[in-house]
N, C-alpha and C positions, 0 to 999 in steps of 0.2 A: 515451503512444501505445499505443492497442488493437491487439493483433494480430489479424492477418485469415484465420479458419481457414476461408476461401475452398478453397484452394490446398493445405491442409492433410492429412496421410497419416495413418493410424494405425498402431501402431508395437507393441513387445510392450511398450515403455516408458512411451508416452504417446501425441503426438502432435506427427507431425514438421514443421514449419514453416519452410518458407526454411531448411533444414540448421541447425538449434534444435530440441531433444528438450522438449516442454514436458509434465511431469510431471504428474498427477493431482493436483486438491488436496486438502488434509488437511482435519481436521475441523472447524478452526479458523476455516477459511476460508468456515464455513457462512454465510449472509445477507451476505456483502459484495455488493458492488453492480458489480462487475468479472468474476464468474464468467460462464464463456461456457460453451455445453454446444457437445459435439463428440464424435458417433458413442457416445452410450449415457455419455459418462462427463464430468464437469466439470475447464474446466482455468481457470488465472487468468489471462486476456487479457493480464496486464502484468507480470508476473514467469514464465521459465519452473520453476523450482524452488519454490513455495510450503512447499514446510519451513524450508527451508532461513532463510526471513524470521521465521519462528516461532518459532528456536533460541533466540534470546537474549530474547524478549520479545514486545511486539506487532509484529507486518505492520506498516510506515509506510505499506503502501497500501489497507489493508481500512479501508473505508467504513465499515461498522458498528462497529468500533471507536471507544469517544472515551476520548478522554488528559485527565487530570484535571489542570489547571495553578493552579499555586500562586498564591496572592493576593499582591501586591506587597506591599514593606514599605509601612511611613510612610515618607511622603518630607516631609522638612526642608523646612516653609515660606521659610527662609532662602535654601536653593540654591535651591528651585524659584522665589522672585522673580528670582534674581540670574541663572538660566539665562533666565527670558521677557524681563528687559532684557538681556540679552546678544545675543538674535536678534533686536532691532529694529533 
């Protein structure tokens, strides 16, 4: 859910929102697809804190991000019959 900086103040903090302080984003947050701009400065539509997602790793919500996911093992021709006749 996009926030709607309609209604929106500017702040010495950020920009205040329905009584929600929503922080300036970092740098990290360049080319996501959720940045909204509001009175000269960008903020993240869907998180009010964008560091703070940063801390440990990637944003779960920046768009321009992709997560490299591991290739399955081999799977045992033996389970894999025994599970397709199991769900007929």
């Amino acid at each position: 859910m996009a926030v709607d900086f309609n209604n929106a103040v500017k702040t010495d903090e950020g920009a205040l929102v329905n009584g929600i302080v929503m922080n300036p984003i970092v740098e990290q947050c360049e080319g996501c697809g959720r940045i909204e701009a509001f009175a000269d400065s960008k903020f993240c539509g869907t998180y009010p804190q964008p560091a703070a997602k940063w801390r440990l790793g990637n944003c779960n919500f920046a768009t321009h991000v992709k997560t490299e996911t591991k290739a399955k093992g081999k799977v045992n021709p033996l389970k894999a019959s025994k599970r397709a006749a199991k769900k007929k």
